[in-house]
ZADO-1210 file (C-alpha; in nm, 4 decimals, padded with zeros to 6 digits):
<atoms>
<atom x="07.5347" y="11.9321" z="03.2355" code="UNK" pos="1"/>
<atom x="07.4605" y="11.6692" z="02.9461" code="UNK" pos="2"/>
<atom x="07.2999" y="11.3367" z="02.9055" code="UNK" pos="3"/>
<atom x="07.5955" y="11.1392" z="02.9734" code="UNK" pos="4"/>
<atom x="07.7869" y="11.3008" z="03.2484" code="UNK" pos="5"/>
<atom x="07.4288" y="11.2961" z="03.4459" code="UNK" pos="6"/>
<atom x="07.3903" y="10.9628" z="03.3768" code="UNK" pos="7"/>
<atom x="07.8132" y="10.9152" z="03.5083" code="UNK" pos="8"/>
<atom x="07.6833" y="11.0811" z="03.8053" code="UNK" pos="9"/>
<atom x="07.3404" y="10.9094" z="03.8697" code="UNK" pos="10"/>
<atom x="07.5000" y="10.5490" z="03.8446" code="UNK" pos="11"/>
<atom x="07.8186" y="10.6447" z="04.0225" code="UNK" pos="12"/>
<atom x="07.5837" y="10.7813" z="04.3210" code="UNK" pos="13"/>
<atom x="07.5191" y="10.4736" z="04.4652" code="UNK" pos="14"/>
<atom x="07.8551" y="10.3319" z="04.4825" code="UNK" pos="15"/>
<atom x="08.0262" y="10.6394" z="04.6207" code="UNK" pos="16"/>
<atom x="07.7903" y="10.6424" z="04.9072" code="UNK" pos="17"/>
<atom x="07.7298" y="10.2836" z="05.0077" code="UNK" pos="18"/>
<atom x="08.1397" y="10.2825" z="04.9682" code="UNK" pos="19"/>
<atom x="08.1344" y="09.9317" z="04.7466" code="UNK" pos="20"/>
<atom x="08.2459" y="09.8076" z="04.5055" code="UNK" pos="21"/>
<atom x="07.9781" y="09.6077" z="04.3413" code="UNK" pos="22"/>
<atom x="07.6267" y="09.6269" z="04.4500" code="UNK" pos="23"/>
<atom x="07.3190" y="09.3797" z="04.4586" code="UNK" pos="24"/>
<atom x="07.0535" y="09.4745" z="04.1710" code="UNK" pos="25"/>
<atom x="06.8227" y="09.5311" z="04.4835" code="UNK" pos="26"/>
<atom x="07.0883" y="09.7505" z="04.6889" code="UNK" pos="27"/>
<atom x="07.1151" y="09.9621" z="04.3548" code="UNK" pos="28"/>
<atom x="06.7685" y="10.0001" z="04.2651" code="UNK" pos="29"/>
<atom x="06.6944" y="10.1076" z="04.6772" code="UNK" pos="30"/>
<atom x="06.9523" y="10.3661" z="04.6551" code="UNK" pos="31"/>
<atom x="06.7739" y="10.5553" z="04.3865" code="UNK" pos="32"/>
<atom x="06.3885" y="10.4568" z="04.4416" code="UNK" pos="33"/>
<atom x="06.3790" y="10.4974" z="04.8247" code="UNK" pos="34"/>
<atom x="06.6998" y="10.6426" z="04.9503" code="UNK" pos="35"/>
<atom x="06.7114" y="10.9527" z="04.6853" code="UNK" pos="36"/>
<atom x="06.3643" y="10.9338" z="04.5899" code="UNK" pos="37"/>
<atom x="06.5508" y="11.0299" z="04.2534" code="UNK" pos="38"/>
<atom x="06.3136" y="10.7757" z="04.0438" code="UNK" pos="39"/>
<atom x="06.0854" y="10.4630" z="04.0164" code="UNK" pos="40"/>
<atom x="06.1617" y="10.1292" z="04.0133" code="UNK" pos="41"/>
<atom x="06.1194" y="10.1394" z="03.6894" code="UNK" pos="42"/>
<atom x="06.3189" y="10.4154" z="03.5788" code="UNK" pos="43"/>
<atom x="06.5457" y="10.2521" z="03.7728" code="UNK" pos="44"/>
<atom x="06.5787" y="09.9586" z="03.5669" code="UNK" pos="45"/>
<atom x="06.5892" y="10.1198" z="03.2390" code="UNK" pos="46"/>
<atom x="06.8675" y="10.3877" z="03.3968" code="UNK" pos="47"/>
<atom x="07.0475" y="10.0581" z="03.4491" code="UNK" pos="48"/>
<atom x="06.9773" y="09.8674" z="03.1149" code="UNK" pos="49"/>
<atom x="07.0894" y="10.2085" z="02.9552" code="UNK" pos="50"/>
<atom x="07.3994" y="10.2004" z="03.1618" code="UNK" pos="51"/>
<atom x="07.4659" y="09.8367" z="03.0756" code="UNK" pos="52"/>
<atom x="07.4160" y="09.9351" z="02.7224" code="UNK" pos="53"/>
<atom x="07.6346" y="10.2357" z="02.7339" code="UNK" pos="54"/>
<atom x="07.9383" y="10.0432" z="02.8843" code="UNK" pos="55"/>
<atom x="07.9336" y="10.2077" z="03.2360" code="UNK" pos="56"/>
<atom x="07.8344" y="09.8873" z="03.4406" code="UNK" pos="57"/>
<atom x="07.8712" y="09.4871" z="03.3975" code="UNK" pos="58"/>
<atom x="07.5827" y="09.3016" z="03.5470" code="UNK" pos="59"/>
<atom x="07.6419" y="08.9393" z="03.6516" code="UNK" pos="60"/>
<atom x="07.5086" y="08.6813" z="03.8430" code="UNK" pos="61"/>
<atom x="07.2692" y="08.9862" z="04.0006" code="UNK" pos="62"/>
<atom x="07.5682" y="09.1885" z="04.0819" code="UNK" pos="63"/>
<atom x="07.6277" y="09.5512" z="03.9210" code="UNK" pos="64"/>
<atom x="08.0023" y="09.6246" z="03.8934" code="UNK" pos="65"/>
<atom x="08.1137" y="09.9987" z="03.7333" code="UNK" pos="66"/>
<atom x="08.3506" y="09.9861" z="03.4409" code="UNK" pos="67"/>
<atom x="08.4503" y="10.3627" z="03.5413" code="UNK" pos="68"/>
<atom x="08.6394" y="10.5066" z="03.8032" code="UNK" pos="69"/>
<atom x="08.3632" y="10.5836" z="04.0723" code="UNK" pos="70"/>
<atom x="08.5786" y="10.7713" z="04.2771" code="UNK" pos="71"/>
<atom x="08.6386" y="11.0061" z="04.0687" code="UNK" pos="72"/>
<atom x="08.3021" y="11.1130" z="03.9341" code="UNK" pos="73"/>
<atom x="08.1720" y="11.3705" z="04.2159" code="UNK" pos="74"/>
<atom x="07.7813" y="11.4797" z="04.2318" code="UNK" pos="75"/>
<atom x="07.7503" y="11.8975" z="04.2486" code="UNK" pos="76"/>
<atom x="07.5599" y="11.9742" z="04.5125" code="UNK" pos="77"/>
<atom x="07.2092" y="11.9504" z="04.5038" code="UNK" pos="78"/>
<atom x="07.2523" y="11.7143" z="04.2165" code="UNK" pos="79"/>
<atom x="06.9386" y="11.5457" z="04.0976" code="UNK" pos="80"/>
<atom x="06.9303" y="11.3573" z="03.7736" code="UNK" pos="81"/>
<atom x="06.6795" y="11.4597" z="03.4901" code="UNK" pos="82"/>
<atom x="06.4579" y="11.2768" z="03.2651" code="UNK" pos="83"/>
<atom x="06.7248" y="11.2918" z="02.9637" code="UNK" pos="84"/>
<atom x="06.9038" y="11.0191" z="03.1182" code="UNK" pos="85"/>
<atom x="06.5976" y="10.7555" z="03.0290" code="UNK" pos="86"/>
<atom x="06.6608" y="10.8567" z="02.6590" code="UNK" pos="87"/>
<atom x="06.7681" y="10.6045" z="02.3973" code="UNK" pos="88"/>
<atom x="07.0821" y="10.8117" z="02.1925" code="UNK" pos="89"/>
<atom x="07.0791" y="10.8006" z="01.8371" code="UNK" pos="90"/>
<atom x="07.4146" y="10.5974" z="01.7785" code="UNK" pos="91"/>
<atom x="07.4910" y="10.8576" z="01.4589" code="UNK" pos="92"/>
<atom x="07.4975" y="11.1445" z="01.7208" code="UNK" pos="93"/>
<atom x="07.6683" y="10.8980" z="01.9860" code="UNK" pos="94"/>
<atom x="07.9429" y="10.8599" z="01.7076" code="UNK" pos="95"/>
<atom x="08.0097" y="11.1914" z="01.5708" code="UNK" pos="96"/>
<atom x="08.0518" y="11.3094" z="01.9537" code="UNK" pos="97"/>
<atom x="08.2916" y="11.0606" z="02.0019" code="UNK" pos="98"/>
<atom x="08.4860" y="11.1517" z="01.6904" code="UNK" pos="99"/>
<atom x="08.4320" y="11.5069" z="01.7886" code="UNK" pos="100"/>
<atom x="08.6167" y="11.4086" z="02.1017" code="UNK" pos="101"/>
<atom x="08.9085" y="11.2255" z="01.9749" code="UNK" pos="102"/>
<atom x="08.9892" y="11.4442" z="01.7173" code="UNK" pos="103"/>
<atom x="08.9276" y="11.8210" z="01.8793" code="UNK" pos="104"/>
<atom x="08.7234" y="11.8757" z="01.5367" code="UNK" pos="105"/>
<atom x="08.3601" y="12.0458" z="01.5495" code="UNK" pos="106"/>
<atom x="08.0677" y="11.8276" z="01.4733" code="UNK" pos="107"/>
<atom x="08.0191" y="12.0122" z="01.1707" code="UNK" pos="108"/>
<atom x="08.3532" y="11.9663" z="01.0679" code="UNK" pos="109"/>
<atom x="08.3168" y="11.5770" z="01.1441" code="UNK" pos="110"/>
<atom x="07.9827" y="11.5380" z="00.9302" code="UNK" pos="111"/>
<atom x="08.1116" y="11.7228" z="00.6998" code="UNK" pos="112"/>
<atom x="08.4405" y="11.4501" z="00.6676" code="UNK" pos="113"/>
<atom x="08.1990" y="11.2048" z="00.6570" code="UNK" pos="114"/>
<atom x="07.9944" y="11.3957" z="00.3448" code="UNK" pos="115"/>
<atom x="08.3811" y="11.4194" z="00.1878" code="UNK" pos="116"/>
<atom x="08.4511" y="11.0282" z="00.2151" code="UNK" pos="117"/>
<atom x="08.1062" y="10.9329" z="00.0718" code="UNK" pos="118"/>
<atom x="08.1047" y="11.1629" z="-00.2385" code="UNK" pos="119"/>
<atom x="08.4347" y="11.1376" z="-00.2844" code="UNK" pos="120"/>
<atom x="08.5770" y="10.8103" z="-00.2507" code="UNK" pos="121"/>
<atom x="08.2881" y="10.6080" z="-00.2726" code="UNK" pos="122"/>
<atom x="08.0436" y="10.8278" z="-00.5305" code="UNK" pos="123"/>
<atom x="07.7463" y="10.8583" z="-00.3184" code="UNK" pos="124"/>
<atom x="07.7826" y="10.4762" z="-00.2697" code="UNK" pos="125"/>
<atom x="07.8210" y="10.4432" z="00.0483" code="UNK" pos="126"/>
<atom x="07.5849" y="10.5374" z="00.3545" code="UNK" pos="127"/>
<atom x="07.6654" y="10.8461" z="00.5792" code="UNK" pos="128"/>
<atom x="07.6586" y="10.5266" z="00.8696" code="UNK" pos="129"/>
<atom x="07.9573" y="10.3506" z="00.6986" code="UNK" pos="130"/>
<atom x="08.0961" y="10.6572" z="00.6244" code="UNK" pos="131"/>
<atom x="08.1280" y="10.7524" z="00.9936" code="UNK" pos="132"/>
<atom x="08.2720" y="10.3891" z="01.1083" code="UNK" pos="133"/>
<atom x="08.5528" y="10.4207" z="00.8213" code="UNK" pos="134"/>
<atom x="08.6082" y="10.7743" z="00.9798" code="UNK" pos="135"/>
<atom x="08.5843" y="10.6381" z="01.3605" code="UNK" pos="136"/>
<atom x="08.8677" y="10.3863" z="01.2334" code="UNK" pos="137"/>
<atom x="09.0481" y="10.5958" z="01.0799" code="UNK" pos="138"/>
<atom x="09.0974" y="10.8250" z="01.4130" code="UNK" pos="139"/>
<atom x="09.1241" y="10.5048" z="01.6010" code="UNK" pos="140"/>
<atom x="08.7718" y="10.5506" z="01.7951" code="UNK" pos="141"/>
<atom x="08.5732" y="10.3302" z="01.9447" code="UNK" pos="142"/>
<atom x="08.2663" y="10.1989" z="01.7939" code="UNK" pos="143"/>
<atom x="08.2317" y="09.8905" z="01.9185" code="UNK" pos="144"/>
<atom x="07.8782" y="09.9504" z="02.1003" code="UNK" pos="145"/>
<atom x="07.7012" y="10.1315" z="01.8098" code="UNK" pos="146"/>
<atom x="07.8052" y="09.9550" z="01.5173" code="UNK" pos="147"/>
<atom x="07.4764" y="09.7406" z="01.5324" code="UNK" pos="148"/>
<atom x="07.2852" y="10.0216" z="01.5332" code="UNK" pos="149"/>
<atom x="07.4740" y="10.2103" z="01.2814" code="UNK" pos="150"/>
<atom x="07.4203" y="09.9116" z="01.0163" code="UNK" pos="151"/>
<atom x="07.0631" y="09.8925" z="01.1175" code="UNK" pos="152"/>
<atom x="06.9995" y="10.2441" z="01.0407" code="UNK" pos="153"/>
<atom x="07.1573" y="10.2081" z="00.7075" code="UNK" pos="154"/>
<atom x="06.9572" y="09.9190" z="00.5993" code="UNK" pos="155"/>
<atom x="06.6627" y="10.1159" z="00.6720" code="UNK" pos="156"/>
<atom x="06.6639" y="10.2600" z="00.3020" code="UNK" pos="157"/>
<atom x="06.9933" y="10.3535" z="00.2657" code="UNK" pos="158"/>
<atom x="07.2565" y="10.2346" z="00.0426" code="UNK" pos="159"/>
<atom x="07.5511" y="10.0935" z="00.2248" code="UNK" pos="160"/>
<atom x="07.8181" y="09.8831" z="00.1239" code="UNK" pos="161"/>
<atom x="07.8746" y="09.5369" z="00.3407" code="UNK" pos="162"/>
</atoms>
């Protein structure tokens, strides 16, 4: 099982079982502190800043509403998340997966579209970063939620064109 279908799981969990549809911070956090004894109260907060951050949940006004179907994300029994759900992703990696996803194309392949557009349309010009978002637009992906982070890592010594 990988990072993100855990994490699909682990936030889904508490909906499925309480049977709402939006849960109070506290309600959330009780569920997998205390109920599941799955993680602290910390973890608990950064599972749910990560889900925030990866588009699974809208928090307002101290309520937690999922931006997924809940129902139909089921747990395997015995299910108990792991500490690879805590991790930060690196948006590159986030990006090619998606890509990888949309298109059917290996990872290698992607990357290696990417390594294509840079040498040859933009002679070396052009970051590996901006590379990938012309590709992700290109197949009509969504990037959206890494873009920031994408730009950022380019800045961060690498060429890229604005």
């Amino acid at each position: 099982m990988d990072r993100t279908e855990s994490l699909l799981i682990t936030v889904a969990a508490p909906f499925r079982h309480l049977r709402k549809e939006r849960l109070q911070k506290s309600e959330f956090i009780f569920y997998l502190t205390i109920d599941r004894m799955w993680m602290s109260r910390d973890q608990a907060a950064l599972l749910l800043q990560r889900a925030e951050e990866g588009g699974l949940v809208r928090i307002a006004g101290g309520l937690i509403e999922p931006l997924f179907a809940v129902a139909s994300v089921t747990a395997p029994l015995g299910f108990k998340p792991t500490t690879a759900i805590f991790e930060e992703q690196d948006p590159y990696q986030v990006q090619v997966e998606r890509v990888t996803g949309a298109t059917g194309r290996s990872a290698q392949e992607v990357m290696a579209e990417v390594a294509a557009l840079v040498h040859d349309q933009f002679d070396g010009q052009l970051s590996p970063e901006a590379g990938l978002v012309l590709l992700s637009r290109r197949y009509g992906v969504p990037i959206s939620d890494t873009l920031a982070s994408l730009h950022s890592s380019a800045r961060k010594g690498r060429k890229i064109v604005d």
